[in-house]
N, C-alpha and C positions, 0 to 999 in steps of 0.2 A: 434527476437520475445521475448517479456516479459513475463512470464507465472505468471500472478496474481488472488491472494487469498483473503478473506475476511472472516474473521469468527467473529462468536458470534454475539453481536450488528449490528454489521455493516454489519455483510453479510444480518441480515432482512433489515435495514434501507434501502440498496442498493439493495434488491430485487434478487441478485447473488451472489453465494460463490467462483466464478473464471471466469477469461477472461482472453485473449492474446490479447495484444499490439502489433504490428509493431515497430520494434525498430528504434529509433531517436536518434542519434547521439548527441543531446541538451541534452540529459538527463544521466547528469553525478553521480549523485548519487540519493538513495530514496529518498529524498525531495524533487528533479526536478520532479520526476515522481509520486508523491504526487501534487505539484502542476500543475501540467498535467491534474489530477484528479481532484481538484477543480475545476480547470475552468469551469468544468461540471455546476456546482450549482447546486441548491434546494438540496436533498437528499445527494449532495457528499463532502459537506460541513461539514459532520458528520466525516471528515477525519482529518478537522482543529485541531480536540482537544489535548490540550498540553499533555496528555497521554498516544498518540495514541506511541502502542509498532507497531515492523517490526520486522520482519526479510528477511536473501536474504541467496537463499540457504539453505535454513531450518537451519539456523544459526542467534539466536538474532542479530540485530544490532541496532545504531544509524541511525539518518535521513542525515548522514553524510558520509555514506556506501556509496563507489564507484560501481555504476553499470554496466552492460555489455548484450549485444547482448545476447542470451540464459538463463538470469536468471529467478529464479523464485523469487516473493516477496510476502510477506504475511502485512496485517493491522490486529490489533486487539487489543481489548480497553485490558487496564492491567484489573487484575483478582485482586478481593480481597476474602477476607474468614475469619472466623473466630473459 
């Protein structure tokens, strides 16, 4: 099982702030299971954007993080401020 998050933007755009996945063995790192999450389309398409941060394990990563059976993963647009 995947334990997945969404915050800020994305968690209105996508109407949820977390769900679990069934884990699949295809999905070797966050960007497998990003594009998992497209396929969905219309609204989860808000996932595509070149900004989008993650983390896995409550630990920032790349979309090039090796995933596993029990993790958790988070999406969330980067944050600016000034």
């Amino acid at each position: 099982m995947i334990d997945l998050h969404y915050f800020a933007r994305y968690r209105e755009t996508l109407g949820l702030d977390a769900e679990q996945l069934e884990w699949d063995a295809s999905l070797r790192t966050v960007n497998d299971l990003r594009r998992t999450l497209l396929a969905r389309g219309n609204a989860w398409e808000v996932l595509a954007e070149q900004n989008l941060m993650c983390a896995r394990n409550q630990e920032l990563c790349g979309l090039d993080e090796p995933i596993a059976d029990g993790d958790e993963v988070a999406f969330f647009p980067t944050v600016t401020g000034g």
